[in-house]
C-alpha positions as CSV (number, residue, x, y, z in Angstrom):
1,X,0.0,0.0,0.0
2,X,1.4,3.2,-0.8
3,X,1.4,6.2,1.8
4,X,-0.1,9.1,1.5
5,X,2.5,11.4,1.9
6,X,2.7,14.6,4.5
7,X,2.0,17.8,2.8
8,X,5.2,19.3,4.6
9,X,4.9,23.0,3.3
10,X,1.1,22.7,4.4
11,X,2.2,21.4,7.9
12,X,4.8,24.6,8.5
13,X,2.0,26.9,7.7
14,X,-0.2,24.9,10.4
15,X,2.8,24.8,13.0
16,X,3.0,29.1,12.4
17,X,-0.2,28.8,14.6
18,X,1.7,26.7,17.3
19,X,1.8,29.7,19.7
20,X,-2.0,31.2,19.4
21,X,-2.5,27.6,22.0
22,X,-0.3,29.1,25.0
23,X,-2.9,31.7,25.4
24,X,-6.1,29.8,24.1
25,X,-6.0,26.0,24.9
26,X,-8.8,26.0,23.5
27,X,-8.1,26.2,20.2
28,X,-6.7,22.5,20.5
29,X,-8.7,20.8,18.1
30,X,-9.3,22.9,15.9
31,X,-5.1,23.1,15.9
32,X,-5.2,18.9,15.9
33,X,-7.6,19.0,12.8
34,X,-5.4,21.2,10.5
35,X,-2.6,19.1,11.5
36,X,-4.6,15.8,10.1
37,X,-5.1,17.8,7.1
38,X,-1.7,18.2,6.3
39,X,-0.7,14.9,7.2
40,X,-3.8,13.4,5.0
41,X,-4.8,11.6,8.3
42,X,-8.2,11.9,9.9
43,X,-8.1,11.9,13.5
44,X,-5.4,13.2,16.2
45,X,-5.1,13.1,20.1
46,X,-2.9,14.3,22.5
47,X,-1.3,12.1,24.9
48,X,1.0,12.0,28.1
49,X,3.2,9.3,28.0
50,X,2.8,7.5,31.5
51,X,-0.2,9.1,32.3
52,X,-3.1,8.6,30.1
53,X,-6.1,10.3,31.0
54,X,-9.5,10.9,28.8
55,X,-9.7,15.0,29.5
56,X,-7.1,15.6,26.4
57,X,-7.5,17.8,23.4
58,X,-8.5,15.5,20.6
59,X,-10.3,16.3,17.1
60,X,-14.1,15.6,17.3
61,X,-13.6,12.8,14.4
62,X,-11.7,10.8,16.8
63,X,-13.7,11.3,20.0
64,X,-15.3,7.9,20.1
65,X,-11.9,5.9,19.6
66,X,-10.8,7.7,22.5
67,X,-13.6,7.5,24.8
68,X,-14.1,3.6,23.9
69,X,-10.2,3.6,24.4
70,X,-10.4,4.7,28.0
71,X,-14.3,2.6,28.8
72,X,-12.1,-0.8,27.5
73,X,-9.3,0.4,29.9
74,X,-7.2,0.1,26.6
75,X,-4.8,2.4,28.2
76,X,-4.0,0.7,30.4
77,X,-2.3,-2.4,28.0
78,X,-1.5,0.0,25.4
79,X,1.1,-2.1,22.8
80,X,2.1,1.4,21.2
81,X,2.7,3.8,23.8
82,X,4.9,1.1,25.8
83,X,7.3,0.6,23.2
84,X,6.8,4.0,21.8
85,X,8.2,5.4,25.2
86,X,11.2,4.5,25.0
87,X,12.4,5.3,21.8
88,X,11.0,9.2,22.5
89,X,12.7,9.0,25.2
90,X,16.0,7.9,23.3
91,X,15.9,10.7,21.1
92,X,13.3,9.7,18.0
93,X,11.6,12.8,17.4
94,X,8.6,10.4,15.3
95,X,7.5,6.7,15.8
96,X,5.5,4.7,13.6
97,X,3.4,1.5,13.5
98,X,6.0,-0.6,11.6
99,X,8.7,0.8,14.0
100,X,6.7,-0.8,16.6
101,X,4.5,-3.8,16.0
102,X,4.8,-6.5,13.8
103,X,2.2,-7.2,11.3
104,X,0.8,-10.3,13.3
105,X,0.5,-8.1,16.2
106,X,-1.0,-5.4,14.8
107,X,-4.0,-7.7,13.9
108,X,-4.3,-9.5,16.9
109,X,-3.7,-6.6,19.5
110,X,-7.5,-5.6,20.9
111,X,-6.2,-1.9,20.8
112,X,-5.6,-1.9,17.1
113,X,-9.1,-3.9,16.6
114,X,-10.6,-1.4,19.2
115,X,-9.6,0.9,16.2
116,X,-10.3,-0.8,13.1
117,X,-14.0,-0.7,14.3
118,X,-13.2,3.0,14.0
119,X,-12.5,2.3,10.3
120,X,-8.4,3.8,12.3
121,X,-5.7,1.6,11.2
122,X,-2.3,3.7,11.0
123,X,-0.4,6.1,13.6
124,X,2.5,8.4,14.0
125,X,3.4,9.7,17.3
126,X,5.6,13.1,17.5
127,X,7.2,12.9,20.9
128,X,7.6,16.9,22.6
129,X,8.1,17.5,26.2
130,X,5.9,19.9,28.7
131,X,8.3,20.0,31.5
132,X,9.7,16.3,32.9
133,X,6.7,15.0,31.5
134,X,6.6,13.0,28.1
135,X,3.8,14.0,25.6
136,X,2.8,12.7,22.0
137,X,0.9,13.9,19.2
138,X,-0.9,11.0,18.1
139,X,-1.9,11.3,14.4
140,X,-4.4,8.4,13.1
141,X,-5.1,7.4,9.2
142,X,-7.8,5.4,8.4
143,X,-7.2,2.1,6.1
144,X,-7.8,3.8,3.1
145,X,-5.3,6.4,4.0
146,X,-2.7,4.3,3.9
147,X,0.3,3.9,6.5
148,X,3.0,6.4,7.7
149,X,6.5,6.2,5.7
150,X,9.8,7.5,6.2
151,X,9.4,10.3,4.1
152,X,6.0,11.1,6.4
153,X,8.3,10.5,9.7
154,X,10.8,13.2,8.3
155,X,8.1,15.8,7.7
156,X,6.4,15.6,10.5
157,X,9.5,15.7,13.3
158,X,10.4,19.3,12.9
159,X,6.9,19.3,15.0
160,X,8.8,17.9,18.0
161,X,10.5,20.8,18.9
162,X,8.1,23.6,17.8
163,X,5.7,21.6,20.6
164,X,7.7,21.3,23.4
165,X,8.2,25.1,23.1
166,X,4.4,25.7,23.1
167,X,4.1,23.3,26.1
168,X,6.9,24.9,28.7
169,X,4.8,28.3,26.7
170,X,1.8,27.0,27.7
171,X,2.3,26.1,31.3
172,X,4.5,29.2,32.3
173,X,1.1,31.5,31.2
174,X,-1.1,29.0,32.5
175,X,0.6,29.3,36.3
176,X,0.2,33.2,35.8
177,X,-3.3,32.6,34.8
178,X,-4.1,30.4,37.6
179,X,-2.4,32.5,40.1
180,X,-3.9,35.1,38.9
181,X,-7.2,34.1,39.4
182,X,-6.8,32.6,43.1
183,X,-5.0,36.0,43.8
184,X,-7.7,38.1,42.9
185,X,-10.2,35.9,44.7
186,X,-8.0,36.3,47.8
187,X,-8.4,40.2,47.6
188,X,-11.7,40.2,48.6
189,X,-10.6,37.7,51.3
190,X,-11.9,34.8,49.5
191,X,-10.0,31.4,50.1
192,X,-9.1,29.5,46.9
193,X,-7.2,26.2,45.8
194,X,-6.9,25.3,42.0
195,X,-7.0,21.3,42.0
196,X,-5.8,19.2,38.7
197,X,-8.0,16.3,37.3
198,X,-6.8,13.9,39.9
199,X,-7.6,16.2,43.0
200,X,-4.2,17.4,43.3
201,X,-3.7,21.0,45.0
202,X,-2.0,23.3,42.0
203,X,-2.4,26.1,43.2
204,X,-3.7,27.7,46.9
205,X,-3.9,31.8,47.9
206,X,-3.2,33.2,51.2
207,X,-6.6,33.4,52.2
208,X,-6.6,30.0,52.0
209,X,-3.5,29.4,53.8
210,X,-4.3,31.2,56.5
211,X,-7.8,29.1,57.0
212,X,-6.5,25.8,56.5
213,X,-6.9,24.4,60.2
214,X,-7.6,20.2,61.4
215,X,-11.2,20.6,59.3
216,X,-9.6,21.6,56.3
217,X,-6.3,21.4,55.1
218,X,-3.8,20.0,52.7
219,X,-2.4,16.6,53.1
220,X,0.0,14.6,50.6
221,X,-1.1,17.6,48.1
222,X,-4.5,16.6,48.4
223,X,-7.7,18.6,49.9
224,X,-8.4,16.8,53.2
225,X,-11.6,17.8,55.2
226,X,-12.6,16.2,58.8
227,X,-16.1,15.6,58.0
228,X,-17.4,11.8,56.4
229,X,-20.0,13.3,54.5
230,X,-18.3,16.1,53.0
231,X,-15.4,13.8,52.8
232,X,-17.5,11.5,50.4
233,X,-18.4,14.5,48.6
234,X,-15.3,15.9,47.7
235,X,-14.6,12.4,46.4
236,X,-16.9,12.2,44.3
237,X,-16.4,15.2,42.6
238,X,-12.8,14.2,42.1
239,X,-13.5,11.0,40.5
240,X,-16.4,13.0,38.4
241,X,-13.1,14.9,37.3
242,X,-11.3,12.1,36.6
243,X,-13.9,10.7,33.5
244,X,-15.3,14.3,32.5
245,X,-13.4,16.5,29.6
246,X,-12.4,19.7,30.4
247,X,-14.8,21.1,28.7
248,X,-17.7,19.8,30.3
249,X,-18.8,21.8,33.4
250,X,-18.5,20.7,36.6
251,X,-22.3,21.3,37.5
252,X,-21.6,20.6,41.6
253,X,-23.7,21.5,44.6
254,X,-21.8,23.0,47.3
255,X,-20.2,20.7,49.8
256,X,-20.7,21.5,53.4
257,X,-18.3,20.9,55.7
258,X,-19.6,20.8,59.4
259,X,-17.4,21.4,62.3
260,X,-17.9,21.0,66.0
261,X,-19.2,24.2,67.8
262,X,-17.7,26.5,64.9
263,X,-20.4,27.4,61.6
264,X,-19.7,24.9,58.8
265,X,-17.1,25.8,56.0
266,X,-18.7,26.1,52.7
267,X,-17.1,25.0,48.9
268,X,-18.1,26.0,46.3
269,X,-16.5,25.0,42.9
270,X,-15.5,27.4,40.0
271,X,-14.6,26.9,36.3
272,X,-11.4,27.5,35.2
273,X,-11.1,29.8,32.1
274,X,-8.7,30.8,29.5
275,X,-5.0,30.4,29.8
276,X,-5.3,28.4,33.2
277,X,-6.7,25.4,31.1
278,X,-3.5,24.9,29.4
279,X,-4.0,20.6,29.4
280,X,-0.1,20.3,30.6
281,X,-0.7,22.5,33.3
282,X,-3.9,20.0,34.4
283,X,-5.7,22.4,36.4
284,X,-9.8,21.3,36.3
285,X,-11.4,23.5,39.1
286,X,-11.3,25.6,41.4
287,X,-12.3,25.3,44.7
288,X,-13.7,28.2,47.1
289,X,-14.6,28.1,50.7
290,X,-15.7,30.5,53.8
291,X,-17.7,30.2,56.7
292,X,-20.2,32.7,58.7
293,X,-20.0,33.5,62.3
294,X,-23.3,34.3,63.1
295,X,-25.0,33.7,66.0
296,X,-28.6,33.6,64.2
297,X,-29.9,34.6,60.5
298,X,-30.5,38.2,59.1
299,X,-33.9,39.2,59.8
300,X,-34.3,40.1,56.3
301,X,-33.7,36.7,54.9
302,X,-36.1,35.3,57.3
303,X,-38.5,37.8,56.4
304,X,-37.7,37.0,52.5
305,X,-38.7,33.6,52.8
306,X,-41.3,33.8,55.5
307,X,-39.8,31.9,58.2
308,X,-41.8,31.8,61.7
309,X,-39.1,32.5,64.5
310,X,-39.5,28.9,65.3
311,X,-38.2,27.5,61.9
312,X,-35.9,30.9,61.6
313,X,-33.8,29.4,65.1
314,X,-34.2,25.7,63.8
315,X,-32.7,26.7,60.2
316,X,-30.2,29.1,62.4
317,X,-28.9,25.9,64.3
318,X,-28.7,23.7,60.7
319,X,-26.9,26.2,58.9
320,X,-24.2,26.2,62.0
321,X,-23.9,22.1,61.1
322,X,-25.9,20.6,64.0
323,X,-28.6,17.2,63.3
324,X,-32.0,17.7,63.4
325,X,-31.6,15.8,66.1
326,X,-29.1,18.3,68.1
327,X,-31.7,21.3,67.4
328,X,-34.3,19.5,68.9
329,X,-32.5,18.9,72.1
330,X,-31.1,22.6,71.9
331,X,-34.0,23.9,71.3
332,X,-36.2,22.1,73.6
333,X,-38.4,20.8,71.3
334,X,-39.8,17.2,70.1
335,X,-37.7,15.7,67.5
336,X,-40.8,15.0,65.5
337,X,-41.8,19.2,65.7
338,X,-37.8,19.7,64.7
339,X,-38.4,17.8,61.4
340,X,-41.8,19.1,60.9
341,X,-40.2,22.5,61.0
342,X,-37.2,21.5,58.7
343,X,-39.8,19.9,56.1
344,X,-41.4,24.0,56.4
345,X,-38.2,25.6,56.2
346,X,-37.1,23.2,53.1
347,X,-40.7,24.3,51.4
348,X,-40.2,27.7,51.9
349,X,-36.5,28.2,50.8
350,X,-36.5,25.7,47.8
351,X,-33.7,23.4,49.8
352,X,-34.2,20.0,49.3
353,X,-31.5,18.8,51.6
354,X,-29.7,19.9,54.8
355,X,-26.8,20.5,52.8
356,X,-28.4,23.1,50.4
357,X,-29.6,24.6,53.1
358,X,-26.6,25.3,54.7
359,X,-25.2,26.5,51.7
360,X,-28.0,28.5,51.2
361,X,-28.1,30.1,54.6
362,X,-24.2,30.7,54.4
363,X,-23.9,33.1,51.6
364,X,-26.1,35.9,53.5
């Protein structure tokens, strides 16, 4: 079968547009299909090399290989990128199939038949670096397009270079970004942590440094709260980050964190925009939190939802983290009249949980 060759001058014309990505990540697709088109290929992913995640940049036209990659846990055996690695590492600025599988492999491997449903048969990987980490654009022809050659391999690893400057680009003026943000947050003396895809802290501002006590703090890099229940929370938002794309939004409640005799702390998550999503960088969210001192509610918020003063001092004690259970006995009141006032309150502020509520009540 005879390749279809790179269109190299087409491909430098593409690669002029490398830089445009350090300040608008993006643009990554669109950046990945005008590569394939120069490369007569149809679909393109990025990759790290020992770290394969399904939150990369990837054209649209290969977005089912790659989610059915990571469902299969394909990644996890992958063939290519385990003998791929150590020739980019070695110095090869391009690998290809036939550098890397044999023929007999290639058509029993369940990756490469994973693809082939895909109507994808062919690859070239352009190793680049962002930072100690090991990256590859992963270009993908179809069987009719034929495979990669050595005259394709030679056009495309001037690419290697030109990326691994927009990557250490890219994550320089995403830090700035991202500090940026949680900087500005902090001047109106609002705590703030930037976490990556996996839950790691990237990122944390002074407000948040200075609130970080034994109900919230940072341990082995991570987000640690004292509380179970927000503790299960927080995970599940993490592993929600995990399987999503960047560019889905994190729709999240906010996560109440209760604390004994002190008001609950509150988080709240936050997009991250521009720059700050550079996808070497890895930051996903960001993370706010504060909690009220207050000894009761604002009479203007009970007045805005109609509380009687009963449910007003039962919602009070709620929003400070306390049981239905504990108001009742602080309160002096049945249990049974505690949850029939909670059920009220609920009604009348459009909570649905004890959680929302708290939330709710916190932000006055």
């Amino acid at each position: 079968m005879r390749a279809n060759l790179v269109d190299a001058s087409r491909l430098r014309r593409v690669a002029v547009h490398l830089g445009d990505l350090a300040v608008d990540p993006s643009i990554w697709p669109d950046f990945l299909e005008n590569v394939c088109s120069a490369a007569g290929a149809t679909g393109a992913v990025l990759h790290q090399s020992d770290v394969r995640t399904p939150d990369v940049p990837r054209t649209a036209s290969f977005d089912d290989a790659v989610n059915e990659y990571f469902e299969r846990s394909l990644h996890l055996d992958d063939i290519r990128a385990m003998r791929a690695a150590p020739m980019l590492l070695n110095g090869a600025p391009v690998v290809v199939d036939q550098d890397l599988v044999t023929p007999d492999e290639m058509r029993s491997d369940a990756m490469y038949n994973e693809l082939l449903s895909y109507k994808f048969q062919w690859f070239a990987g352009i190793g680049f670096w962002a930072g100690q980490a090991l990256w590859g654009l992963c270009i993908q022809r179809t069987c009719a397009e034929g495979p990669f050659g050595e005259e394709d391999k030679q056009a495309l690893a001037f690419l290697s270079d030109h990326l691994t400057e927009v990557a250490t680009l890219s994550t320089a003026v995403g830090r700035i970004a991202l500090s940026s943000a949680t900087n500005a947050l902090a001047s109106v003396n609002k705590a703030a942590i930037a976490v990556d895809r996996s839950g790691l802290v990237v990122d944390a501002n002074a407000a948040a440094q200075d609130a970080f006590d034994n109900n919230l703090s940072v341990k082995g890099g991570r987000l640690f709260v004292s509380d179970p229940e927000a503790r299960k929370s927080l995970q599940a938002l993490f592993d929600r980050m995990r399987t999503t794309p960047d560019t889905t939004p994190l729709a999240a409640e906010p996560i109440v964190v209760r604390r004994r005799g002190q008001s609950p702390i509150v988080i709240r998550v936050l997009p991250i925009h521009g720059a700050a999503r550079s996808p070497f960088l890895g930051a996903r969210a960001l993370l706010t939190f504060s909690a009220e001192k207050k000894a009761g509610l604002d009479p203007s918020l009970v007045k805005a939802f109609g509380l009687t003063p009963a449910e007003a001092r039962l919602a009070a004690l709620i929003a400070e983290g306390r049981s239905p259970g504990e108001a009742a006995e602080k309160l002096g009141v049945a249990y049974s009249t505690a949850r029939n006032q909670l059920k009220a309150v609920f009604a009348k502020t459009g909570a649905h949980r004890q959680s929302e509520l708290a939330a709710l009540l916190a932000q006055v």
